[in-house]
C-alpha positions in Angstrom: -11.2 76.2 -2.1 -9.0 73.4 -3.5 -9.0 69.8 -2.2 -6.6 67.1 -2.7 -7.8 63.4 -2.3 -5.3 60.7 -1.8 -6.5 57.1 -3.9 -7.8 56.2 -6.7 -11.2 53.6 -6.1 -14.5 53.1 -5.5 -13.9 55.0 -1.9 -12.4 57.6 -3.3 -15.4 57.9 -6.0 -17.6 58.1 -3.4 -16.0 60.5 -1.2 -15.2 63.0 -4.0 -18.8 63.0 -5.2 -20.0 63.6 -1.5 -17.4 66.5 -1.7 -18.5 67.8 -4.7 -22.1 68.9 -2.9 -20.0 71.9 -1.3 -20.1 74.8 -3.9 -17.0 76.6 -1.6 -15.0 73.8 -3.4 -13.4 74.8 -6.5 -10.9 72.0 -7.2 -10.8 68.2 -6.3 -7.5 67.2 -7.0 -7.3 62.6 -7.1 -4.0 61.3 -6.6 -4.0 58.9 -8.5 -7.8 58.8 -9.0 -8.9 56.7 -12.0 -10.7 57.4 -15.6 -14.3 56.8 -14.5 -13.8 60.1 -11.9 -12.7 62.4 -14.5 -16.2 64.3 -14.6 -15.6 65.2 -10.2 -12.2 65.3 -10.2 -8.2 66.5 -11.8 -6.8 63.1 -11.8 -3.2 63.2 -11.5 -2.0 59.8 -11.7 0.1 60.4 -8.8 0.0 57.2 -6.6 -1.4 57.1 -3.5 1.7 55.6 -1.6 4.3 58.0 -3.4 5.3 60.3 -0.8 7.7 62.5 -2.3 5.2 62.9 -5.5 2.2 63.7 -2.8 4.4 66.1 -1.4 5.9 67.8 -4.2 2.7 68.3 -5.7 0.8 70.0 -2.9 3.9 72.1 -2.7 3.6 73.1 -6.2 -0.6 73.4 -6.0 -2.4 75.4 -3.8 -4.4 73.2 -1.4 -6.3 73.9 1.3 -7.5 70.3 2.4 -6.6 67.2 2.0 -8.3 63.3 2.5 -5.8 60.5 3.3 -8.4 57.2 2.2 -6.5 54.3 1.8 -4.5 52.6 4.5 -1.4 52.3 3.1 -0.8 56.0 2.6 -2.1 56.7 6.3 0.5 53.7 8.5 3.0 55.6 6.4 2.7 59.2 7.8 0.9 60.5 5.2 -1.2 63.1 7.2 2.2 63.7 9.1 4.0 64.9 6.4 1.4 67.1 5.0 0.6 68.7 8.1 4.4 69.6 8.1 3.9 71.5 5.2 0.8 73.8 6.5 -2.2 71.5 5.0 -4.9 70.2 7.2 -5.7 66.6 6.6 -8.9 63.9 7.2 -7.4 61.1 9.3 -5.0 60.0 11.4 -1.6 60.1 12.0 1.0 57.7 11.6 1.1 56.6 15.7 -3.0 56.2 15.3 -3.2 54.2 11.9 -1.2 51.4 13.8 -4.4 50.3 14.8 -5.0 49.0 11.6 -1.3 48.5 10.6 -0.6 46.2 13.0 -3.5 43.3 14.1 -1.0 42.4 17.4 -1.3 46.0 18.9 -5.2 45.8 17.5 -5.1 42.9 20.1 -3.5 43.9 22.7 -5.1 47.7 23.3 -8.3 45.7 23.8 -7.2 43.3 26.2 -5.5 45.9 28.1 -8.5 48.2 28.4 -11.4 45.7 28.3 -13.0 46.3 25.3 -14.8 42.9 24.1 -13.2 41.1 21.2 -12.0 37.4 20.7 -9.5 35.3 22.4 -5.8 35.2 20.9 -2.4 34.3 20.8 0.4 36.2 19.1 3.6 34.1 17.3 6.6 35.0 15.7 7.9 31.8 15.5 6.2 28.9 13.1 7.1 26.3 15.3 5.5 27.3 18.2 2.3 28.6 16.3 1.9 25.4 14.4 2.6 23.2 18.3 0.2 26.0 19.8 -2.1 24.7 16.8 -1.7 21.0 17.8 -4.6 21.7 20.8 -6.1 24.6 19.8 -9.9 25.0 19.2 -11.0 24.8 15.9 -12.1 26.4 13.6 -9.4 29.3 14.2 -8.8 32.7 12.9 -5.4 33.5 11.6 -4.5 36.9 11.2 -1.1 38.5 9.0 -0.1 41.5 11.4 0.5 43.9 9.3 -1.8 45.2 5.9 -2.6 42.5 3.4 -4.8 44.7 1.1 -7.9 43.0 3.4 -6.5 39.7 2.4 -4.6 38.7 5.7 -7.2 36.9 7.7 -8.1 33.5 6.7 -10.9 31.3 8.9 -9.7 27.7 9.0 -12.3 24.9 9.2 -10.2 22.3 9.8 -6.3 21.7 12.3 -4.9 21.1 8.9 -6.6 24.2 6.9 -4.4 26.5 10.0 -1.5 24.7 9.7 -1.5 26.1 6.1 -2.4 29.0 6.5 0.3 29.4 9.1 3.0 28.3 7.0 1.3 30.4 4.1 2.0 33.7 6.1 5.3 32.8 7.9 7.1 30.4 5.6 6.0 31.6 2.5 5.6 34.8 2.8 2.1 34.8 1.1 1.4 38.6 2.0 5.5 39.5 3.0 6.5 41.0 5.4 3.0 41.5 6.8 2.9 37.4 7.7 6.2 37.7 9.8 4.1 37.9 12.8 0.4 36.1 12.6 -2.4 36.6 15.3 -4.5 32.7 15.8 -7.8 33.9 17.4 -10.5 32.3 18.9 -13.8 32.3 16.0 -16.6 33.8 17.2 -20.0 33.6 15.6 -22.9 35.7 14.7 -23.8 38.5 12.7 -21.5 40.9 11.7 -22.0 44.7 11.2 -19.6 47.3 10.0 -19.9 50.8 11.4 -17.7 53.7 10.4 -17.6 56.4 12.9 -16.6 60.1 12.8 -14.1 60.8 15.4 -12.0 63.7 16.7 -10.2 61.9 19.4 -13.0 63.2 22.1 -16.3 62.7 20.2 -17.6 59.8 18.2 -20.1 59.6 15.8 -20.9 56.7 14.0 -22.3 56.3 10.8 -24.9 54.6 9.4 -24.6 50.9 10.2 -23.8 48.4 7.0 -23.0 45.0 6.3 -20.7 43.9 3.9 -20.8 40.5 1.5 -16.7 39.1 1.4 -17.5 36.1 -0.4 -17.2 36.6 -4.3 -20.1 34.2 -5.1 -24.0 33.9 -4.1 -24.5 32.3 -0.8 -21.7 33.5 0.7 -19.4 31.1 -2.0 -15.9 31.3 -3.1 -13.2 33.3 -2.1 -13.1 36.5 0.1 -12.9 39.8 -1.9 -12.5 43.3 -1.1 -16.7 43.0 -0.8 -18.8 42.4 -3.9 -21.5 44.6 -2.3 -22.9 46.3 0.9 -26.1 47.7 2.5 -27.1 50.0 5.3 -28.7 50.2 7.5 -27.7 47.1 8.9 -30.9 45.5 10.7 -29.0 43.6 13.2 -27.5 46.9 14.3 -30.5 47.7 17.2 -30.6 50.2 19.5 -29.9 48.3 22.5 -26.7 47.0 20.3 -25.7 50.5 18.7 -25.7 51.9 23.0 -23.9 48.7 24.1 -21.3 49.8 21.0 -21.4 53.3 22.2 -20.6 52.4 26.3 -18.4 49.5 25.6 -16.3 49.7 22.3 -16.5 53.3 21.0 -15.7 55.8 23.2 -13.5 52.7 25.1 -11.6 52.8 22.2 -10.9 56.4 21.5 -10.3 56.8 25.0 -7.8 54.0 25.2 -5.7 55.8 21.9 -5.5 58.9 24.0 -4.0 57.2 26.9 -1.7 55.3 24.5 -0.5 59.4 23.2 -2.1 57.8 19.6 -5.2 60.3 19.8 -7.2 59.4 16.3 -8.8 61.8 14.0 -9.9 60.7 11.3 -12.2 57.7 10.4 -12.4 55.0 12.3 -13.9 51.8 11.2 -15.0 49.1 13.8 -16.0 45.8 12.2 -18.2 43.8 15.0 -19.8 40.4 15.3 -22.9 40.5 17.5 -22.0 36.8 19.5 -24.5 35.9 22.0 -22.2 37.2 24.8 -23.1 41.0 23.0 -21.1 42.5 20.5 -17.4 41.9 20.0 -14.3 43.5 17.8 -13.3 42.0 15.0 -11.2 43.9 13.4 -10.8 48.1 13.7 -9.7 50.2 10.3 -8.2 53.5 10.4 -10.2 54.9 7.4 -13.5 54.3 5.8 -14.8 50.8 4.3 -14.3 50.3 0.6 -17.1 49.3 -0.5 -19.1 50.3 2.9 -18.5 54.2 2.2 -20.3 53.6 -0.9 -23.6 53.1 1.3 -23.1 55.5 3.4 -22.0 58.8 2.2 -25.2 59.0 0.2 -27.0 58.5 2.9 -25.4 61.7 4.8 -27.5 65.0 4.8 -25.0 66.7 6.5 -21.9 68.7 4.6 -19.4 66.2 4.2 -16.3 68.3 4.1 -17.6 70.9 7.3 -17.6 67.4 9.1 -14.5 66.8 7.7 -12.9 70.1 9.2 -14.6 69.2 12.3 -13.1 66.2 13.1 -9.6 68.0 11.8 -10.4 70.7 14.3 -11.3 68.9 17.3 -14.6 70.7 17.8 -16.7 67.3 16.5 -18.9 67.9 18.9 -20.1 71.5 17.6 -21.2 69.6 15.1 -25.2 67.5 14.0 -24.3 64.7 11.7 -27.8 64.0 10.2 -28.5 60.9 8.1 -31.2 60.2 5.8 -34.2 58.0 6.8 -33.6 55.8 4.0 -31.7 52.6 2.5 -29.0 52.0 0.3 -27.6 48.8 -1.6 -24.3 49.1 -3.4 -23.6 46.4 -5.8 -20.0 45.5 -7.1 -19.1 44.6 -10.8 -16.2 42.8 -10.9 -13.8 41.4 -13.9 -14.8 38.1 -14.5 -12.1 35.3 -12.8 -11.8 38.3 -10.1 -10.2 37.8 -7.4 -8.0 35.5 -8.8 -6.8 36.3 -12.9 -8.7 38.7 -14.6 -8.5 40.1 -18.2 -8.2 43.9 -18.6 -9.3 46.4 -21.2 -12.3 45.9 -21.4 -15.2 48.4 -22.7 -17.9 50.0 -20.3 -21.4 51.0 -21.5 -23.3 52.7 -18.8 -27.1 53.6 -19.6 -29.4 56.0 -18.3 -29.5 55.4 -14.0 -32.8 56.0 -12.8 -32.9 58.9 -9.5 -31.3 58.4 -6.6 -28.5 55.8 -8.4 -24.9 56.5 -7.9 -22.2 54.9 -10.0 -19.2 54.8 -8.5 -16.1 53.9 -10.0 -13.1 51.9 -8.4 -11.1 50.0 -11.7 -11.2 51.8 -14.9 -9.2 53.8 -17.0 -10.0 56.3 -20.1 -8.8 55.6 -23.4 -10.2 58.6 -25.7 -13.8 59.0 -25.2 -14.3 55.2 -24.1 -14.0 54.0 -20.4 -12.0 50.3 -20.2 -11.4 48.3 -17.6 -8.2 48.0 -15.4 -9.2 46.1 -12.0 -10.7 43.4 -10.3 -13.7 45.5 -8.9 -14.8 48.0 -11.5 -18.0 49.4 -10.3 -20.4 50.0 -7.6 -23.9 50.8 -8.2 -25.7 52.3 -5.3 -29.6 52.6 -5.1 -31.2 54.8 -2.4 -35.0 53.9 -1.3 -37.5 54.2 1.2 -37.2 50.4 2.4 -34.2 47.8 2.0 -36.5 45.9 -0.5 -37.2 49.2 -2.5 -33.2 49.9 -2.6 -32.1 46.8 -3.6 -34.5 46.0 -6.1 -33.2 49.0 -7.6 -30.1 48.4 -7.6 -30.3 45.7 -9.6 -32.2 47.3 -12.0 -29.2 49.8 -12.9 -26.9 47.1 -13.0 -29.1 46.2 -15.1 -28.3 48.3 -17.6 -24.7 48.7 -17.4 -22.8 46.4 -19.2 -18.8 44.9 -20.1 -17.2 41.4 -21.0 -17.2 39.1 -18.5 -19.1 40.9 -15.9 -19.8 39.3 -13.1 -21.6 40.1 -9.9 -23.6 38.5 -6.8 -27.6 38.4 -7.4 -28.0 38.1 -3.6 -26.6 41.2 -2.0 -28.7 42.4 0.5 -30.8 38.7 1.0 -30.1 37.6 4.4 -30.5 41.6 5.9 -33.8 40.9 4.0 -34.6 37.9 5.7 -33.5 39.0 9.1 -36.2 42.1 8.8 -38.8 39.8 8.7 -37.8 37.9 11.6 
């Protein structure tokens, strides 16, 4: 059996190596993919937003499955077009991935079917978003509608910090097209989880619980990232919280994209802050987490690709999902002056990882027998064990012992889900 996966980062490392456990699967195809996946994957170089390449190369291949990871591929009809041609795909359509594509009908499905998330206005005029600003409670979120790379949602502390960022998105276009139409929200506070879910448009399961660090610097510092790091599970995420999820967000949520003729298959992501009025949406994504996946997959027992065909399938619900009783920490190494300017080229040594270490790769390319640098995020080193301390204290240990100029990473990844265990 030959698989084609569309991307070329961390995700995708982490998904293809999860793959790779099924010995029906004969090929891995990674468009693009990237030099550190070489060993798991045929990377073509084919980009993941190229359409007419996609297509013409699963036309000239045989493939029997595809994954559609990133979101860019997905809002633009990705799966659409290759189920045209007679392949089955992992996620959703182009009428589903709108619920990430666009934060304004995000918004509005909620409100319209009760499903708990934050108060907000929608503008597609400055001047009236910038007046609206004039009396609005601060701090504010303001939100691009449209994809930003995970970039389009800045939290302003102060009336004049949103009056930037308004005129950032709008005036100036900061993330194009995207900004043309902003979402100001209400900020909420509390812990936030991430939870990716399995879902075939009637039956959800969700995944392991996480929680993501944005901020590129210790103590939650700097500017927001893609996430320097990530680990599960997430020990705000309770029962009582993960049945509230279930009963009020979840299956409310899958149940309002049926009604809406938008049913998703696929991953869906729900990013939740657990406010003191229970637990709210803060943003949805229509794929896994980048670097959240690289937490969990390792932590599945279950076949990733029979789940896969599952959720393709519709019969989800045939289906145990089984995770391991254990914890993970995934730490990013990024380019130093990342995310801003950051040099390229440079070379990777990677020592011996110690068991249960997975080194997944998200920027690098291959130059002869040497792997270099070529992005802002470069690696993710994730570290299973049999408690959060155990995990993460091993995690740092293979970092440890990986190495390229200008490296830089966070030494506290995993600290405050540390400190809220023993409370």
């Amino acid at each position: 059996m030959n698989l084609m996966v569309i991307g070329g980062g961390g995700r995708e490392h982490a998904l293809i190596k999860k793959l790779r456990e099924n010995k029906n699967i004969e090929t891995i195809y990674a468009l693009p993919g990237n030099g550190g996946m070489t060993d798991d994957a045929v990377c073509t170089g084919i980009g993941a937003t190229d359409l007419d390449g996609i297509k013409a190369f699963a036309g000239e291949n045989q493939v029997d499955y595809a994954v559609v990871a990133p979101d860019d591929p997905l809002a633009m009809g990705c799966v659409d077009m290759l189920t045209e041609m007679g392949i089955p795909c992992f996620g959703p359509d182009r009428g589903a991935a709108v619920i990430e594509a666009s934060k304004v009908f995000a918004k509005d499905l909620m409100k319209k079917y009760g499903i708990p998330t934050a108060e907000y206005r929608v503008f597609d005029d400055m001047d009236e978003a910038l007046e609206y600003l004039k009396t609005a409670p601060i701090p504010a979120v303001v939100k691009a509608d449209g994809l930003a790379l995970g970039k389009g949602v800045i939290i302003a502390e102060t009336r004049e910090a949103a009056e930037d960022a308004v005129r950032s998105m709008m005036e100036e276009k900061a993330f194009g097209e995207s900004g043309s139409r902003i979402v100001i929200e209400e900020f909420l506070t509390g812990p936030e989880v991430s939870v990716l879910s399995f879902t075939d448009g009637e039956t959800v399961v969700p995944m392991v619980s996480s929680m993501d660090h944005k901020r590129a610097l210790d103590g939650d510092k700097g500017l927001n990232t893609g996430g320097m790091g990530t680990v599960a599970p997430n020990p705000y995420y309770t029962q009582e919280i993960a049945d509230r999820c279930m009963n009020e967000i979840f299956l409310p949520t899958i149940r309002a994209m049926k009604a809406e003729d938008r049913e998703f298959r696929g991953c869906l992501y729900f990013g939740l802050m657990i406010t003191d009025k229970g637990p709210k949406v803060i943003e949805y994504n229509c794929r896994f987490g980048d670097p959240e996946t690289q937490v969990v997959l390792p932590l599945l027992k279950t076949d990733l690709l029979t789940v896969m065909q599952a959720v393709t399938e519709g019969r989800l619900s045939e289906i145990n999902v089984e995770f391991a009783d254990k914890h993970a920490c995934c730490v990013v190494m990024a380019s130093g002056g990342y995310p801003k300017a950051y040099e390229k080229g440079k070379k990777i040594t990677i020592g011996e990882m110690s068991e249960d270490t997975y080194v997944f790769v998200a920027g690098a390319r291959r130059e002869g027998e040497e792997l270099l640098t070529s992005g802002g995020r470069v690696l993710g080193v994730t570290s299973l064990g049999n408690t959060l301390g155990e995990a993460i204290e091993r995690a740092y240990e293979n970092v440890e012992n990986i190495s390229f100029d200008k490296a830089f990473y966070r030494r506290d990844i995993g600290k405050k889900a540390l400190e809220a265990e023993r409370n």
